[in-house]
N, C-alpha and C positions, 0 to 999 in steps of 0.2 A: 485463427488469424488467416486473412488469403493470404499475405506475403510469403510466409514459410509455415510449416511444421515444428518449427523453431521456436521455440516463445521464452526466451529468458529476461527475465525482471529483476533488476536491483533497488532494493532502498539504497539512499547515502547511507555512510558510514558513519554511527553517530558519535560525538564528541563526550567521551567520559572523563568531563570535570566533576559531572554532576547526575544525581537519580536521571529516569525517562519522567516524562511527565506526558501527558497524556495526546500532544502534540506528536511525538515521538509513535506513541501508539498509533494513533491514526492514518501516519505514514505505514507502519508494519501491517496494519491491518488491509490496507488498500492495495499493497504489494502483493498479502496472500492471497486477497479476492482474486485477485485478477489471475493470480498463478494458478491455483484452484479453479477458476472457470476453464481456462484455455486446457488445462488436466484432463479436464472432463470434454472438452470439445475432441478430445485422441489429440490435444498436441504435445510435443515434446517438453513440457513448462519447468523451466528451472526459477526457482527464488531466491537471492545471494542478500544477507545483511550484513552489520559488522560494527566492527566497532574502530575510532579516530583514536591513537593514542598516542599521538608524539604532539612537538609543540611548544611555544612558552606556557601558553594558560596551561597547558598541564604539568609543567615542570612546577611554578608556580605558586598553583593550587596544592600539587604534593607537598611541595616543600613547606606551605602553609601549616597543612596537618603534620606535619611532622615524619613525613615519611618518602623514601624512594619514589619516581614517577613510576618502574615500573611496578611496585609493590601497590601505589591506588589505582591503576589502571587493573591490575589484578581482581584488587577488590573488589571494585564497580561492576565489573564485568560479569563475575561468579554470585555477587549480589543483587545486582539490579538489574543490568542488562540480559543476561542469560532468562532469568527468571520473568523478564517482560515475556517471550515468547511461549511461555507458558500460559500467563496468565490471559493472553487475548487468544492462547489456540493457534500460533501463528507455525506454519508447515512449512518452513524454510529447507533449503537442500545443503546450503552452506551457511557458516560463520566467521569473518575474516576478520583477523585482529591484524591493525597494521605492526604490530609486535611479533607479529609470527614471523618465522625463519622462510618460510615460502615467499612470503609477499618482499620482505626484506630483500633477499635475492634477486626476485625477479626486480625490482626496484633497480638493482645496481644494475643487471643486462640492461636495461632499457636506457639509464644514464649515458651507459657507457655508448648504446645503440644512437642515441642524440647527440653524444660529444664525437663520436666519430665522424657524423654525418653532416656537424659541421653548425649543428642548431643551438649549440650549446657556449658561451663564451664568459668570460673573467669582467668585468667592468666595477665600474663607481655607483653604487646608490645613496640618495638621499631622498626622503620620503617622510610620509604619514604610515602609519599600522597600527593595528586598533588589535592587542592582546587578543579582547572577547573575541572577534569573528576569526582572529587568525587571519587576516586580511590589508593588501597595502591597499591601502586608503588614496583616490584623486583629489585635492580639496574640492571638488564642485561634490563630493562624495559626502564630506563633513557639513554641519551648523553650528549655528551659534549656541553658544553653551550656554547655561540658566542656574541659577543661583549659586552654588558653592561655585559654578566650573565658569561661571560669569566670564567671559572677553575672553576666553578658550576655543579651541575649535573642538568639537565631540562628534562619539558615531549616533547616527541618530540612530541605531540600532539600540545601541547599550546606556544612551546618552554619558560617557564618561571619554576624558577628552582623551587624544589618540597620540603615540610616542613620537618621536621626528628620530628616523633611522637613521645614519649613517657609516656605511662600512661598502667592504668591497667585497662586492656575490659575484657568483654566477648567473649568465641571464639566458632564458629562452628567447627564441629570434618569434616573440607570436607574430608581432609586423608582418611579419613575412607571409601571414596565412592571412590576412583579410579577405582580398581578392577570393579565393579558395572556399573560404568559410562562409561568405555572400552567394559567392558560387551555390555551395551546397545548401544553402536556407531556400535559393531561389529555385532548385530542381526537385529540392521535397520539401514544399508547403506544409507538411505536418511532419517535419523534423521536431522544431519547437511547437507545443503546446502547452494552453493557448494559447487562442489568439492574440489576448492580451502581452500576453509575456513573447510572445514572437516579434511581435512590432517596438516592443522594447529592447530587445536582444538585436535588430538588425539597426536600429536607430544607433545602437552603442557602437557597433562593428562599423558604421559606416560614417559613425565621427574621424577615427582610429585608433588603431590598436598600437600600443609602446609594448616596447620588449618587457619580459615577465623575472622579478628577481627570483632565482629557485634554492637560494642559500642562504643558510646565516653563517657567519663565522663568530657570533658571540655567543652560541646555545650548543650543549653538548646531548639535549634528549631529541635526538632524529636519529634519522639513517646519514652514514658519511655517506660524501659523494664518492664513488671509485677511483677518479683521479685525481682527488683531493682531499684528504684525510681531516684537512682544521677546518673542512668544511659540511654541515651537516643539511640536509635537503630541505627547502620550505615545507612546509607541513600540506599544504593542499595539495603540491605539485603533487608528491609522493601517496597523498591518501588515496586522488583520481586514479592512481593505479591500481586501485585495490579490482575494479571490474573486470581487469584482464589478470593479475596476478591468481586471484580465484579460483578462474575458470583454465588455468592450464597454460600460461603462454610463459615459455621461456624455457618449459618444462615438460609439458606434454601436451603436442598441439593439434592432435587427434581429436582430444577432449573441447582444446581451445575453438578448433575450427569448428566442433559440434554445435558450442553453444554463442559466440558471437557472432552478427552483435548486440547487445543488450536494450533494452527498454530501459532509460534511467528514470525512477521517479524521483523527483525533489522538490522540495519547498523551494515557494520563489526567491527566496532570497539567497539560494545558491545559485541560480538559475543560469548565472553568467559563468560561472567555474566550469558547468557542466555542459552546455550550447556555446560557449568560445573556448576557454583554456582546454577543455579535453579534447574536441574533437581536434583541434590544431596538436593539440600534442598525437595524438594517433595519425592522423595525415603527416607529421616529421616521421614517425615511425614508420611508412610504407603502411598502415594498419586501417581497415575501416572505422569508420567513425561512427558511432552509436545508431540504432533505428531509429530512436525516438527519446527526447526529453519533454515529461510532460512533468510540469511545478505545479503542485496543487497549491490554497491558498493557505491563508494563517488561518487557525480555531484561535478564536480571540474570546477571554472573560474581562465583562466589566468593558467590554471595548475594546482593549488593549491585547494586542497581541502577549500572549503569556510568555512569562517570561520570570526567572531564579532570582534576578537582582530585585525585582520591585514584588516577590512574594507570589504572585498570579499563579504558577505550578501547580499543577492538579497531579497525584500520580493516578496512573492507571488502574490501579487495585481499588483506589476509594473512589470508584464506580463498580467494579466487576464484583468486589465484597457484598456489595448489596443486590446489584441488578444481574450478576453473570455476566460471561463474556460474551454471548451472543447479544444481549442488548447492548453493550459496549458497539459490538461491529455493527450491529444493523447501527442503531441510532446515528453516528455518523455517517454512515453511506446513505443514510434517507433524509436528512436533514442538511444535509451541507451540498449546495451545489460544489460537485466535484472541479476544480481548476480557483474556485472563486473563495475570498474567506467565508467565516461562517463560525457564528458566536453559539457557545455552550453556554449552558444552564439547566439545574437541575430541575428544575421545573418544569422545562421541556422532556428531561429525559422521563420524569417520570409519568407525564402526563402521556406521551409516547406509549411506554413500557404497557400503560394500564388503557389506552383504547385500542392501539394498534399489535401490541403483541399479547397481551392479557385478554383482552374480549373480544381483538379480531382472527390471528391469527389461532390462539393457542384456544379458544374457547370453538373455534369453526372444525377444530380437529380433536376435540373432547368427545366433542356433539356426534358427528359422525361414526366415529368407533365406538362411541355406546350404544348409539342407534343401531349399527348392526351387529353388537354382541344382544340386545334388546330384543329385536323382532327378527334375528337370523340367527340366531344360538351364535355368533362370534365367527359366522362364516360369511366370504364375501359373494353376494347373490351372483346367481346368472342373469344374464338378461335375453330374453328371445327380441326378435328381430323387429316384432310387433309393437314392443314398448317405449323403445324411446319416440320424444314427438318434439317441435320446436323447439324445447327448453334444452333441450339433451344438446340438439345441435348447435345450440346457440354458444352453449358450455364449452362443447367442443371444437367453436372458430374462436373461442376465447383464450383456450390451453394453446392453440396453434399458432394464433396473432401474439396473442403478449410472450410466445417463449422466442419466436423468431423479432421479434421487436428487445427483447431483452438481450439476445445475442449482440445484433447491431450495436445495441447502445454499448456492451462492454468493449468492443470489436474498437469501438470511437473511444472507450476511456470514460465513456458519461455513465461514472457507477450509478449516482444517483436517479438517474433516466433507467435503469436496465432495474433498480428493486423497484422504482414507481412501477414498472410495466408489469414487475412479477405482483403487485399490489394489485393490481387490476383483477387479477384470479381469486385473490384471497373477498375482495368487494362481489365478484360477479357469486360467486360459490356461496355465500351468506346471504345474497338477496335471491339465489335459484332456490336454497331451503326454505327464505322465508314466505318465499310465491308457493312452491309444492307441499308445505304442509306433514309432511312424510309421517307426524306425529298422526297426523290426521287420517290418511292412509291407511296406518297401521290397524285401524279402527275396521277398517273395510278388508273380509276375508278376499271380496269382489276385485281388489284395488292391488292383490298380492304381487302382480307383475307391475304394477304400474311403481310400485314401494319399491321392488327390487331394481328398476330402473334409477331412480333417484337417489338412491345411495350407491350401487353404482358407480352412478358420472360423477358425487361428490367426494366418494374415497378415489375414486381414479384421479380429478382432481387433486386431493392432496399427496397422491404419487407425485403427480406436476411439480406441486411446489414443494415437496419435499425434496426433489430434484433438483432444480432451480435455484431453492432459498439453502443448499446446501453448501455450497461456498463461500454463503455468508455466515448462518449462524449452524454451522456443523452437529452442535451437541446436541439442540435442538430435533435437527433435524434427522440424526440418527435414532432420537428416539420415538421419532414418529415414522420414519421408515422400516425399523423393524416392529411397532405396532401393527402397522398394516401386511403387515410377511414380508414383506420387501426384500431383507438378506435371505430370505428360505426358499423365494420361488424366481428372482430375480437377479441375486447375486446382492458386492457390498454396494452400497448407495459412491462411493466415492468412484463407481466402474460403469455408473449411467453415463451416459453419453446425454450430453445436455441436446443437442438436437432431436433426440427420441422422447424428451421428457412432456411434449405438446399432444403427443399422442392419445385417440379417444380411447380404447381401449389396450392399453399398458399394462395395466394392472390383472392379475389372474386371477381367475375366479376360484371358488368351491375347498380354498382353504382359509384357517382359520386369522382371526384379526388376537391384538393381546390387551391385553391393560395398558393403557395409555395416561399415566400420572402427568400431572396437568405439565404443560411446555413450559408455561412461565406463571410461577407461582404467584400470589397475588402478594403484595409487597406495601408494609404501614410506613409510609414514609412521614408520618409524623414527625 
């Protein structure tokens, strides 16, 4: 990153009513790419996730099942949630449950830090709130309802109509931060991203903003406020804390000052909690306000953005059961313009899985390490100075164009731009075998340097992308890194430094390569 050495990254904090489904995943997954490249570039990358558990919908929901809120939040958490970052490989540093006794805490400094200062006050609500989003609802917010909910107003979220609040909260003064919040959209153009969601977030702020309800006094599963005991915290105000409770603040701000402030990534439809209510609540605070909110879009089945009430849920395992996790992370970061939605199907994936990682990637890097366990006893040739000729070099503005082109793109957020440009290597490297022949070569004792040039630049190559495609599909790639000696003469693959990974000759010569069992099996998807 130019701005700092600093690179810390949060998912939101996910809501356990319910399993992840595979929306869920694709946020976690995109958080570790990103944390994982900046790793590798030497910077300082933290990765924070967690988990939402306070609220009506989870009070609820528990008490639905028959059980205490915090006893299903328990559940979820040790069941489902925890065990998602297993299953996608996902390298996180923290895990925050708004149930913990840290975040709980810092939660009350901070009320207290707001009501002191004057941001904080008693008043009258009456209102819309929509249980599902945990959200007060503006009617131009709500539609018209459709068949059972007929001549209702509903969320078009959840399409189920919405409650009419009335009691007496406490409110945040947001009004007060327009100006401020304008201010700050207008001096960094790439606070919110995209663009799309940028033009919609200053559209909203520049209608105006009403003060923000941050209490219920009819719900007893929250945090109390500090100077109010019958009153217990709105569920979002208190969750947005979770990015600074985290990382230290309230508690130890050595730590705090190390890693803020964060990169939020969110789905667009928190877009506004996260680009107006937080940073205004961090500007009441005397606190900086986030570097960057970027909202990736919905992954939609059937069209429709997925979704628990109308069945659409996909979990993340019934992909990763059959395909692994690394075609889980590539296939979304290759297929989904990043910022924008972008519709699943199994048919894509597997049509994916079996040209692009089955016979391009994983079949490019069979070839080559048999080839020189084949005509080099399993050693990697020298090359004298003689041998290489255009093709060599052409390979090698290829490893150097697409790995500084694939920086850039992470650098902007465009995952999907940075694996297309690392794709360009895995294309150029299977049509430089299929021009050079090297089967061919082999035939010629005459040709011995010319053989040992062309594998070579194409095992050097998959150093590249074994480099590169490392923060995406890890397992992968670890076992094509130590096939080619990688951990023996270069150290672990997770200590490359992605800026070196362009390099013509990287790769050491004159020891040995290993068995390389294929990267992605071939798969009956009958």
């Amino acid at each position: 990153m130019s701005e700092s050495s600093s690179f810390f990254i949060a998912t939101p904090i996910f809501y356990v009513n319910d399993v992840p489904h595979i929306g869920h995943g694709y946020t976690q997954v995109a958080a570790d790419v990103l944390a994982r490249w900046n790793r590798q570039n030497g910077n300082d990358a933290w990765m924070l996730t967690g988990t939402d558990e306070h609220g009506q919908k989870i009070l609820r929901t528990a008490m639905a099942n028959g059980v205490e809120p915090q006893q299903w939040a328990d559940n979820l958490v040790e069941k489902a949630w925890l065990p998602l970052l297993g299953t996608l490989d996902i390298a996180n540093d923290d895990f925050i449950r708004t149930t913990d006794a840290r975040h709980e805490e810092a939660v009350k400094k901070f009320l207290t830090l707001l009501h002191d200062r004057g941001f904080i006050y008693k008043g009258d609500y009456e209102g819309f709130y929509c249980v599902g989003c945990e959200e007060y609802k503006q009617p131009t917010d709500l539609v018209d309802g459709e068949g059972e909910f007929e001549g209702q107003k509903v969320c078009p979220s959840h399409g189920r109509p919405v409650e009419v609040l009335k009691e007496t909260n406490y409110f945040f003064t947001l009004s007060q931060f327009q100006d401020r919040l304008l201010e700050l959209y207008r001096e960094q153009p790439d606070f919110i991203q995209p663009e799309s969601v940028r033009n919609e977030i200053i559209a909203f702020v520049t209608r105006g903003l009403d003060d923000l309800s941050i209490s219920r006094a009819q719900l007893d599963w929250g945090i109390e406020l500090p100077f109010d005991k019958d009153h217990v915290t709105y569920v979002w105000f208190e969750a947005l804390l979770n990015y600074i409770t985290a990382t230290g603040w309230g508690s130890d701000e050595r730590e705090f000052e190390r890693r803020w402030p964060a990169t939020q990534l969110v789905g667009k439809d928190i877009a506004r909690f996260h680009a107006v209510i937080w940073p205004a609540m961090l500007m009441a605070a005397g606190l900086q306000p986030p570097r960057r909110v970027f909202a990736h879009g919905w992954l939609l089945v059937g069209g429709e953005k997925m979704s628990k009430t109308k069945l659409t849920g996909i979990a993340p395992h019934d992909i990763t059961d059959v395909f692994g996790s690394d075609a889980f992370r590539y296939y979304f970061l290759r297929a989904i313009t990043f910022g924008s939605d972008g519709s699943f199907s199994w048919e894509d994936l597997a049509a994916r899985y079996e040209s692009e990682l089955a016979n391009g990637f994983g079949n490019l890097a069979s070839r080559v390490v048999s080839m020189i366990t084949r005509y080099f006893d399993g050693v990697v040739p020298e090359v004298s100075e003689s041998d290489p000729t255009d093709a060599e070099h052409h390979i090698h503005d290829v490893l150097a164009t697409q790995t500084a082109k694939a920086n850039d793109a992470m650098d902007r957020f465009m995952i999907h731009e940075a694996v297309a440009a690392i794709w360009v290597i895995v294309d150029e490297l299977n049509g430089y075998l299929t021009e050079q022949e090297p089967w061919v070569l082999a035939k010629d004792e005459a040709a011995r340097g010319r053989l040992a040039a062309v594998l070579y630049t194409a095992a050097n190559g998959l150093r590249t992308l074994a480099i590169l495609f490392s923060p995406i599909m890890p397992k992968a790639c670890g076992l094509l890194w130590d096939a080619l000696g990688g951990t023996d003469t270069l150290g672990g693959l997770q200590e490359q430094l992605l800026a070196n990974a362009g390099a013509p000759d990287g790769l050491p010569t004159g020891h040995s390569v290993a068995t390389l069992e294929p990267l992605f099996p071939r798969i009956d998807t009958e």
